[in-house]
Backbone as a ProteinNet text record, in pm:
[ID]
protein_1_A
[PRIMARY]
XXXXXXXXXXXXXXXXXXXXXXXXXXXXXXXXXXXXXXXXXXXXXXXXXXXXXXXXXXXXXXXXXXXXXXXXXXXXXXXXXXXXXXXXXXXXXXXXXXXXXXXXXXXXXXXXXXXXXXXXXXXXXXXXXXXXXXXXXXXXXXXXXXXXXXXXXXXXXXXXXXXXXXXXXXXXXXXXXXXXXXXXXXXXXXXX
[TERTIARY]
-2705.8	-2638.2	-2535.9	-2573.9	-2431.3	-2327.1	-2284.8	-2180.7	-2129.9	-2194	-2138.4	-2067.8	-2118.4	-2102.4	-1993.1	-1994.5	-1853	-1727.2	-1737.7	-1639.1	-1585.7	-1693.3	-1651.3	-1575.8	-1633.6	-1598.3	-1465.4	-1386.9	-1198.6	-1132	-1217.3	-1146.7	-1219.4	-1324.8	-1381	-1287.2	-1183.4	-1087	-1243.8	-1198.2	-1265.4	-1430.5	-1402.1	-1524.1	-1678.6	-1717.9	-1885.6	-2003.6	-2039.8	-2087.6	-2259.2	-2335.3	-2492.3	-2523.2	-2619	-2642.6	-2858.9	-2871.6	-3035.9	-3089.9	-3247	-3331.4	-3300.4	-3426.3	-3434.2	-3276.5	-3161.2	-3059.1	-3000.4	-2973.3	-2921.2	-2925.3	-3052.7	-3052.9	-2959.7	-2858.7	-2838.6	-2704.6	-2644.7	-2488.8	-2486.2	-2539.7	-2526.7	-2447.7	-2516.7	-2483.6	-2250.1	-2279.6	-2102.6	-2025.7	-2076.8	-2035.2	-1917.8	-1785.7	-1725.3	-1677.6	-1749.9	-1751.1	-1901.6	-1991.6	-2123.2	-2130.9	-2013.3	-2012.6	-2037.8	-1946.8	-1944.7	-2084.9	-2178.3	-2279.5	-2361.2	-2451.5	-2517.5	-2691.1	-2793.5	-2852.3	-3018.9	-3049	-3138.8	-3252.8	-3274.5	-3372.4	-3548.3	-3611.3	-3785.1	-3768.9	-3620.2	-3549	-3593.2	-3663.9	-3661.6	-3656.7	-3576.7	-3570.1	-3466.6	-3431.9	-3382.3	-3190.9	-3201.9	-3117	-2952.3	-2961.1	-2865.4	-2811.7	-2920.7	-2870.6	-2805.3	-2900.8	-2880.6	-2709.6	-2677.7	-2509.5	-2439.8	-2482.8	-2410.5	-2390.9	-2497.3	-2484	-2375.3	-2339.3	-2264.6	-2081.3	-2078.7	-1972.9	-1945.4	-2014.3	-1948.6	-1925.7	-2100.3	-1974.8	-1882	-1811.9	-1755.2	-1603.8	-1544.9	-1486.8	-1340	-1321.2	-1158	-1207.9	-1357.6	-1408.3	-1437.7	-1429.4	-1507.3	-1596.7	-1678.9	-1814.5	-1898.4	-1946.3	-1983.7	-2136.7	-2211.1	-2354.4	-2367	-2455.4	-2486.2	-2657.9	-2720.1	-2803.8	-2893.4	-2965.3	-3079.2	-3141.6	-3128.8	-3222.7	-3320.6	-3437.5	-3569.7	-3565.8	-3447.5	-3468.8	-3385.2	-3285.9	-3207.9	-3295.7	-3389.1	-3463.1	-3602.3	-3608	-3693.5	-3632.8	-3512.3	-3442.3	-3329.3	-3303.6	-3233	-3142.1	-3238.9	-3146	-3021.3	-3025.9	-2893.9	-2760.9	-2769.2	-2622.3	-2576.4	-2655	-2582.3	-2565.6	-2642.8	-2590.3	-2450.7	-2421.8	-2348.3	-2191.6	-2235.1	-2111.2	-2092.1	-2187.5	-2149.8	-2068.5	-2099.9	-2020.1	-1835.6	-1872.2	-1752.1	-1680.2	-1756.8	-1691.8	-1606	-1439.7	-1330.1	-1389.3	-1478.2	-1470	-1551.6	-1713.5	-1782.4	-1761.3	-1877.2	-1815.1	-1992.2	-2028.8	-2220.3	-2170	-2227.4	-2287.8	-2403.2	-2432.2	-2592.9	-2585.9	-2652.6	-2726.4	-2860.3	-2830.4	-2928.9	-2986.8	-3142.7	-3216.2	-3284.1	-3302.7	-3450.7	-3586	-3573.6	-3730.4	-3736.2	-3860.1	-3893.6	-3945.6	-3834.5	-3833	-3878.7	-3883.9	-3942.6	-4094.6	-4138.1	-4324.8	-4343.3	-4262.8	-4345	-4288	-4164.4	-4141.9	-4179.6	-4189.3	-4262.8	-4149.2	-4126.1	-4035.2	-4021.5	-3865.8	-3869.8	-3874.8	-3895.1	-3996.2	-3816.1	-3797.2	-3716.2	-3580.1	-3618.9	-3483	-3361.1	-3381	-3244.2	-3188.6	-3229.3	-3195.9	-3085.5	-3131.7	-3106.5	-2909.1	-2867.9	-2788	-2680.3	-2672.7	-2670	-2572.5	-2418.3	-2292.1	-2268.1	-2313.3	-2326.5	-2371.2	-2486.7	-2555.4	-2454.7	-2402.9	-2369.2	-2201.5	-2106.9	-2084.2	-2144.3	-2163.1	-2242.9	-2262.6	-2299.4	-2378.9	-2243.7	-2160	-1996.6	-1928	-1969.4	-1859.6	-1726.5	-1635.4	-1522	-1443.3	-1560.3	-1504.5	-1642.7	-1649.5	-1820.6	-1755.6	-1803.5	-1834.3	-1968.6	-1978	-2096.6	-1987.6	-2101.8	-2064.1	-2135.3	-2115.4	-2210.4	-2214	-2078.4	-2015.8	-1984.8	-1974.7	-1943.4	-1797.5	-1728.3	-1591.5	-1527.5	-1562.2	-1518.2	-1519.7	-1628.1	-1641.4	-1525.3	-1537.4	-1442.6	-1272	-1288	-1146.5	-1090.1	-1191.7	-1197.2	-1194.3	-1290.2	-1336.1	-1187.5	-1124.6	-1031.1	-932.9	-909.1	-884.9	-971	-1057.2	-1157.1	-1187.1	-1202	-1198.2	-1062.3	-950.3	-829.8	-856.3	-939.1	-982.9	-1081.7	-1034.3	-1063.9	-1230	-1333.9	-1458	-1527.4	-1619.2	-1720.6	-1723.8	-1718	-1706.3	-1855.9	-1892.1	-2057.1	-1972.4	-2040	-2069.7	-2185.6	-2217	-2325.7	-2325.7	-2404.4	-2376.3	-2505.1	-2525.1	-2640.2	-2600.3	-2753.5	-2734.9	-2898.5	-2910.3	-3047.6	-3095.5	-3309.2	-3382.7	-3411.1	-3412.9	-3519.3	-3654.7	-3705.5	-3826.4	-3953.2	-3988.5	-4073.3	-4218.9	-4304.3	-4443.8	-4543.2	-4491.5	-4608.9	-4555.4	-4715.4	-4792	-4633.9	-4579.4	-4524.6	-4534.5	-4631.8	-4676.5	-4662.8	-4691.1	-4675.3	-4473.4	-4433	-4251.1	-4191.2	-4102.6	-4030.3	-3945.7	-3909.8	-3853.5	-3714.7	-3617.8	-3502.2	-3406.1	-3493.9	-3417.5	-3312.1	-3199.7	-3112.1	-3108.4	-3011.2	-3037.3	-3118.7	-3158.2	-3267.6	-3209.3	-3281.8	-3186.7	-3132.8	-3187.6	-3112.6	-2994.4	-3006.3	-2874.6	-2775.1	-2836.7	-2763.7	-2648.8	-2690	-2619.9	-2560.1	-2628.9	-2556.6	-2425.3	-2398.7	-2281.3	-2201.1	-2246.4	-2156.7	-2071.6	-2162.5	-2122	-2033.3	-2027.2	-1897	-1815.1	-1803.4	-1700.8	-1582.2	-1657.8	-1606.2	-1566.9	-1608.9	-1582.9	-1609	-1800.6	-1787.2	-1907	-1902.6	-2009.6	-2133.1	-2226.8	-2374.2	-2389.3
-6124.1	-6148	-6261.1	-6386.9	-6455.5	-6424	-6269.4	-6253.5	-6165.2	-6151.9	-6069.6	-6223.8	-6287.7	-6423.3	-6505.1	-6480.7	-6595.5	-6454	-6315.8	-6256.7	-6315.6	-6290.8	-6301.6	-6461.9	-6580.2	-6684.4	-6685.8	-6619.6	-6699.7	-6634.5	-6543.6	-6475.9	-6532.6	-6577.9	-6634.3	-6735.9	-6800.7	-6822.3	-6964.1	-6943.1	-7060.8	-6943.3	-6840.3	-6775.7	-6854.3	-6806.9	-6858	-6794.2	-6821.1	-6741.5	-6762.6	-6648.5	-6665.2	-6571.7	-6588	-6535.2	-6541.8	-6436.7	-6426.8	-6370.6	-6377.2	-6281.3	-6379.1	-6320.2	-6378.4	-6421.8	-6305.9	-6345.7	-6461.9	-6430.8	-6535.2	-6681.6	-6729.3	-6856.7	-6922.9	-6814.8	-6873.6	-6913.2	-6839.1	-6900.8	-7011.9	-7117.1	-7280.1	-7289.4	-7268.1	-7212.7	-7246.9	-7159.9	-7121	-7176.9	-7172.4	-7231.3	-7334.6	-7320.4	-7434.8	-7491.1	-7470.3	-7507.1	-7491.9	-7551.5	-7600.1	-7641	-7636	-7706.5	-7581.7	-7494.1	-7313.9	-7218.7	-7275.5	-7210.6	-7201.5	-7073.3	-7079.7	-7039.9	-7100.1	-7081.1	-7004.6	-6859.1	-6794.1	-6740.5	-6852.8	-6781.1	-6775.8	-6694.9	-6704.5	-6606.9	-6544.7	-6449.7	-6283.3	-6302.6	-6147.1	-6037.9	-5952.7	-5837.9	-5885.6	-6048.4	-6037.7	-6141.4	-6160.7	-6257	-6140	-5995.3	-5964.6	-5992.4	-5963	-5984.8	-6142.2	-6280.8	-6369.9	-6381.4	-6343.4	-6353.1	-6253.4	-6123.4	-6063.7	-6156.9	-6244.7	-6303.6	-6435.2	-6497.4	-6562	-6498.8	-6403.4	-6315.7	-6284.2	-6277.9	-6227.3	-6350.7	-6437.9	-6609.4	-6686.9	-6651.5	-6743.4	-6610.3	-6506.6	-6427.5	-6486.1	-6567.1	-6614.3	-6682.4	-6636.2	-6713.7	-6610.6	-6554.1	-6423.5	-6502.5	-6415.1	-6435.5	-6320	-6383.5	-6284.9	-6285.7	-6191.7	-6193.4	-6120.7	-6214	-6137.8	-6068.6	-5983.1	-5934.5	-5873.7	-5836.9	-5739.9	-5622.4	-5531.4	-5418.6	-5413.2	-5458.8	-5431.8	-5559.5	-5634.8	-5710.9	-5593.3	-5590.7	-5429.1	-5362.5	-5264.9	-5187.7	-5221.2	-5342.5	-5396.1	-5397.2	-5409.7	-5379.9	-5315.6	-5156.7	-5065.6	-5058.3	-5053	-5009.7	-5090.8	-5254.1	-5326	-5262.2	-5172.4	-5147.3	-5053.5	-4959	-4894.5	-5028.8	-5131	-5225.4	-5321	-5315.6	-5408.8	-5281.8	-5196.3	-5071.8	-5072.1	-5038.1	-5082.9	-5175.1	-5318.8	-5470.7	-5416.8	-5377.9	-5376.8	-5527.3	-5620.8	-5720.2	-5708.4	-5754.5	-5754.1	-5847.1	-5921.7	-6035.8	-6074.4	-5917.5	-5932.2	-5855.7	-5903.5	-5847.7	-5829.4	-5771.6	-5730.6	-5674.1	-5731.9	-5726	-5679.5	-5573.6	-5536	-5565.5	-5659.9	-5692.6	-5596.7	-5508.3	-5342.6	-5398.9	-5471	-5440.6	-5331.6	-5309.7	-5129.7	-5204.1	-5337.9	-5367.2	-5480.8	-5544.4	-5691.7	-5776.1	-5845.9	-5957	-6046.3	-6129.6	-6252	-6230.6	-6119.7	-6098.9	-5993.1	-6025.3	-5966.3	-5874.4	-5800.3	-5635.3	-5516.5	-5507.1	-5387.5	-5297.4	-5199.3	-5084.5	-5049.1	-5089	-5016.9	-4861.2	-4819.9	-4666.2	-4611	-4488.7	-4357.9	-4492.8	-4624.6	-4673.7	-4610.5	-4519.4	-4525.9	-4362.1	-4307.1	-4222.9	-4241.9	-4390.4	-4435.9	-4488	-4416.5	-4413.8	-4525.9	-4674.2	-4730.8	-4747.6	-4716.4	-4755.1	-4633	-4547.7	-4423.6	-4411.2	-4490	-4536.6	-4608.9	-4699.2	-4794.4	-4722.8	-4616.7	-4560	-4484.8	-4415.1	-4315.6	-4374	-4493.5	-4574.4	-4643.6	-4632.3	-4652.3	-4804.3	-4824.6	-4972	-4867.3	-4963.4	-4974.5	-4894.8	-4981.4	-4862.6	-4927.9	-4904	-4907.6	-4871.1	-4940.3	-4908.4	-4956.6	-4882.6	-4889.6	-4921.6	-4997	-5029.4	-5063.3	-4980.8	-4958.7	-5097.9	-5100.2	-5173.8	-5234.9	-5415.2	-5523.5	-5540.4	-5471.5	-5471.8	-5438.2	-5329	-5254	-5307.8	-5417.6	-5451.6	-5604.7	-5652.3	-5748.7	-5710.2	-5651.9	-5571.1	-5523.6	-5544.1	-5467.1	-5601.1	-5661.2	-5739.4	-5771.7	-5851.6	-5907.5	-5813.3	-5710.4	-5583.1	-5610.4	-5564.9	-5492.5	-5665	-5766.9	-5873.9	-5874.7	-5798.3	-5821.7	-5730.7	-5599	-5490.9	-5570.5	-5495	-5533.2	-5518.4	-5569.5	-5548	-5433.8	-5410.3	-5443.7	-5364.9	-5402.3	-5355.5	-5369.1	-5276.4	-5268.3	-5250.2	-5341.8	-5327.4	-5335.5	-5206.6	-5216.6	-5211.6	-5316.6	-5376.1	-5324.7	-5293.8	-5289.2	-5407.5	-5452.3	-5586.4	-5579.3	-5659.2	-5671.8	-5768.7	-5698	-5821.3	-5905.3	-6009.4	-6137.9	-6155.7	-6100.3	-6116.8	-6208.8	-6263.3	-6434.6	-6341.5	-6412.7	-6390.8	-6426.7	-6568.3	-6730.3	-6718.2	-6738.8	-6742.4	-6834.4	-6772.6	-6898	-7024.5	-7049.2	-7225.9	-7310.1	-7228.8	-7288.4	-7253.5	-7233.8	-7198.9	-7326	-7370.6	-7502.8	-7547.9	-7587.6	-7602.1	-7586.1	-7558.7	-7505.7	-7677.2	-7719	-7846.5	-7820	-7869.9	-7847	-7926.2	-7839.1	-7883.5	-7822.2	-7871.1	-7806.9	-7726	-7610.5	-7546.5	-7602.9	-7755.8	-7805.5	-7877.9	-7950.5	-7984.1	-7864.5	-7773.7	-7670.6	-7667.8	-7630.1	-7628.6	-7730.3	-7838.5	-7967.6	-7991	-7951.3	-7944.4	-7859.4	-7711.1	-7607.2	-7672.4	-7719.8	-7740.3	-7829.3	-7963.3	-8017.3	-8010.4	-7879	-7822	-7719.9	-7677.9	-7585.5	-7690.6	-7819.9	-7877.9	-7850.1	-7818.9	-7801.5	-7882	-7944.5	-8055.3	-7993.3	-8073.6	-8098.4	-8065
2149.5	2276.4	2265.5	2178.9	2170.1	2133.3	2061.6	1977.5	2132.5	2230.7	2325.6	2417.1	2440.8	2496.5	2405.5	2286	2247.8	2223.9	2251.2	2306.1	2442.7	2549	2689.8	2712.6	2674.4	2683.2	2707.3	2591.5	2620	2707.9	2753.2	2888.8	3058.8	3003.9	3109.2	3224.5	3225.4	3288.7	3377.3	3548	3597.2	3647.6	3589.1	3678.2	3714.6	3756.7	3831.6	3681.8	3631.4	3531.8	3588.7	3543.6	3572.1	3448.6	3392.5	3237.6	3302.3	3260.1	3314	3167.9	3150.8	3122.6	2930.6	2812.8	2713.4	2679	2662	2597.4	2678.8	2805.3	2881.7	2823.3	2752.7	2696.5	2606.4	2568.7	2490.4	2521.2	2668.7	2765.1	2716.8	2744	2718.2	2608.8	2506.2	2365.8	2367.4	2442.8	2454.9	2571.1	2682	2786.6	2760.3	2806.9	2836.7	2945.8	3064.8	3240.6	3258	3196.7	3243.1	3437.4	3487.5	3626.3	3710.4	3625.7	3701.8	3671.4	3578.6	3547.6	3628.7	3623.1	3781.8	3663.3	3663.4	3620.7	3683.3	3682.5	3780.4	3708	3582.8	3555.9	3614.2	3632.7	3702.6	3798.5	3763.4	3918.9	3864.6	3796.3	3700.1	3833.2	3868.8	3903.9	4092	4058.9	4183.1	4198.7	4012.7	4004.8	4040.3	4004	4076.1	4184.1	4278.8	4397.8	4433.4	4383.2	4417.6	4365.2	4240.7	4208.7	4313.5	4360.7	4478	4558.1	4647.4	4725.6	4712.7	4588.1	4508.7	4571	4544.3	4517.5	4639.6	4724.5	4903	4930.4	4947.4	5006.7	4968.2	4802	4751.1	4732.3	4801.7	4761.4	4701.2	4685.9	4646.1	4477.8	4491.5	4293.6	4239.6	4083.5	3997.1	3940.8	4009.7	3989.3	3841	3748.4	3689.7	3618	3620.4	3603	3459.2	3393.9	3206	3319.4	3306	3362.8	3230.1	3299.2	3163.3	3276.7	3120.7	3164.7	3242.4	3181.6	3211.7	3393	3397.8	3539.3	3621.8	3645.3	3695.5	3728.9	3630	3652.9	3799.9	3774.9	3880.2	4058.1	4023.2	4181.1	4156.7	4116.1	4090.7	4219.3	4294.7	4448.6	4499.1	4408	4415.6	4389.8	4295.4	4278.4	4404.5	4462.6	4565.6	4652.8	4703.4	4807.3	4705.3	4620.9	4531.6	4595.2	4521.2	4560.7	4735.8	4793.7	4933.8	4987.1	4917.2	4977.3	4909.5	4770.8	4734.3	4696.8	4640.8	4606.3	4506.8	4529.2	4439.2	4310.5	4348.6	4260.1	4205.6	4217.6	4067.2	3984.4	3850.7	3730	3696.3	3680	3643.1	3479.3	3417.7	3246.2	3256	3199.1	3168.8	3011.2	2971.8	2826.5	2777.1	2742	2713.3	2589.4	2565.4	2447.9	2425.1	2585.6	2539.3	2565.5	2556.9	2610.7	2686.1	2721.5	2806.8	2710.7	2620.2	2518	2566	2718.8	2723.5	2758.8	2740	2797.3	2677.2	2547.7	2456	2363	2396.9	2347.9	2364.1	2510.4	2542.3	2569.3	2543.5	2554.4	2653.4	2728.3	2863.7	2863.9	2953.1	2963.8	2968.5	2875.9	2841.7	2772.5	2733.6	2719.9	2692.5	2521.8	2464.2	2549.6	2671.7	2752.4	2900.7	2914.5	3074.8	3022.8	3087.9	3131.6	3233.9	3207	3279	3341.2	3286.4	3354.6	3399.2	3423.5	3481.8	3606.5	3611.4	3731.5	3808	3749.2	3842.3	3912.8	3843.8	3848.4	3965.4	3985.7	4043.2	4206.7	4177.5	4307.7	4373	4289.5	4398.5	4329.9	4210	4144.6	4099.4	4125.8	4104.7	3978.4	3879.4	3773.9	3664.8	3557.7	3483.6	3367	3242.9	3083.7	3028.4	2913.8	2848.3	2710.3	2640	2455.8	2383.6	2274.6	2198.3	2066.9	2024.6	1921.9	1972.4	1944	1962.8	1981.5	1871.3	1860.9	1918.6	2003.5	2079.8	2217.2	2257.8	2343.9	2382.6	2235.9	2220.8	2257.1	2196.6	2225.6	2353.2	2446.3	2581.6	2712.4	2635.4	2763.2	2851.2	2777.2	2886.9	2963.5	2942.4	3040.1	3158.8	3104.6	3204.5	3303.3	3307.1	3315.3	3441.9	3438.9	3537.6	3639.8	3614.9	3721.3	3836.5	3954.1	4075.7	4092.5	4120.4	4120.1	4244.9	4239.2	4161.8	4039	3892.2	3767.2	3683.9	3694.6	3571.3	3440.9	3328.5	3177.5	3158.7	3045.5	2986.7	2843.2	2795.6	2641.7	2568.1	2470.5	2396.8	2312.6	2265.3	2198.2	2141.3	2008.5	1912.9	2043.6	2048	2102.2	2036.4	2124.1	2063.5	2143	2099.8	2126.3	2105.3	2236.7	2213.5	2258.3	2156.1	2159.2	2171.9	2231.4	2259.6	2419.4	2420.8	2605	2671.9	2763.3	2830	2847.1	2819.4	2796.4	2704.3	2635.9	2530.7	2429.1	2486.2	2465.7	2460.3	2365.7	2390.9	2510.9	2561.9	2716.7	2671	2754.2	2706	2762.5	2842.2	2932.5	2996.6	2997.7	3106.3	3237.5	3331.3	3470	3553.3	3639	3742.6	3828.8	3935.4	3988	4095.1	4189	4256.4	4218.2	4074.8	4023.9	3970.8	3943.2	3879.9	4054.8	4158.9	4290.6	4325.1	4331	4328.8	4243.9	4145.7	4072.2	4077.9	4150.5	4144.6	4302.4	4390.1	4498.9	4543.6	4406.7	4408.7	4312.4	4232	4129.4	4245.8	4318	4439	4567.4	4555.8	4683.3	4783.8	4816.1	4943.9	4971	5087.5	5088.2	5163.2	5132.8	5143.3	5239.3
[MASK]
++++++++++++++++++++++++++++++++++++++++++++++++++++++++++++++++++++++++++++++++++++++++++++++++++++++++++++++++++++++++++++++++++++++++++++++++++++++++++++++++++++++++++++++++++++++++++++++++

């Protein structure tokens, strides 16, 4: 997932970025507006929506979500409400491993079948790709990056898969999610 993330980066411009789910960890990694980062992870199956909600109140910012499969799959029914709002100004990444890397490697059920930018497609975005090859995706992003939203990508990408109890996991540190807001809120200038 970072080689999908230091593609997206130089096109990333001032967008709102939110990166979820195992790969997500590793945004930081690349990030160069830590102020614009919106960080949702513990959100498994609801951090879409919370970046929708991102993307209607903030409509004059691109807002863009790295997402995962197996969280998507948990609240599918977002993309018809995502296609409904019709926000110009998201951009939804699906990061496709095929399984639930942070609880283990369990194979999401029919993975290499599901169809995802099809779906989203289907459910009324703007316009939708899938990619298979990195290169291809590289090659693409910043196009697809100027199209009017709401725009689904769906990426396949190798898991990483963690296999120690949540508790025992090294802490990733960072900011908290009230500072994580606290900073977006005076990167955007809007007060308390």
């Amino acid at each position: 997932a970072i080689e999908v993330f230091r593609a997206f980066e130089p096109y990333r411009g001032k967008a709102i970025v939110a990166a979820t789910g195992t790969s997500g960890r590793h945004w930081s990694e690349v990030s160069t507006y830590p102020t614009r980062d919106v960080t949702l992870g513990g959100a498994m199956g609801q951090a879409t929506s919370a970046a929708l909600g991102l993307a209607l109140g903030l409509p004059d910012e691109k807002v863009v979500l790295f997402d995962s499969e197996g969280a998507l799959l948990m609240n599918l029914g977002v993309l018809a409400t995502i296609a409904g709002k019709a926000p110009k100004n998201f951009y939804h990444f699906l990061l496709d491993n095929e399984c639930y890397a942070t609880t283990g490697g369990q194979p999401v059920p029919n993975a290499s079948n599901i169809d995802y930018a099809s779906l989203a497609k289907g459910a009324g975005y703007a316009s939708s790709y899938h990619f298979d090859d990195l290169e291809d995706f590289t090659i693409s992003v910043g196009e697809i990056l100027n199209e009017p939203g709401p725009v689904f990508v769906s990426v396949k990408v190798v898991p990483e898969i963690e296999n120690l109890p949540m508790g025992m996991r090294p802490s990733r540190g960072g900011r908290s999610r009230a500072e994580m807001f606290r900073d977006l809120r005076a990167e955007l200038g809007i007060a308390d």
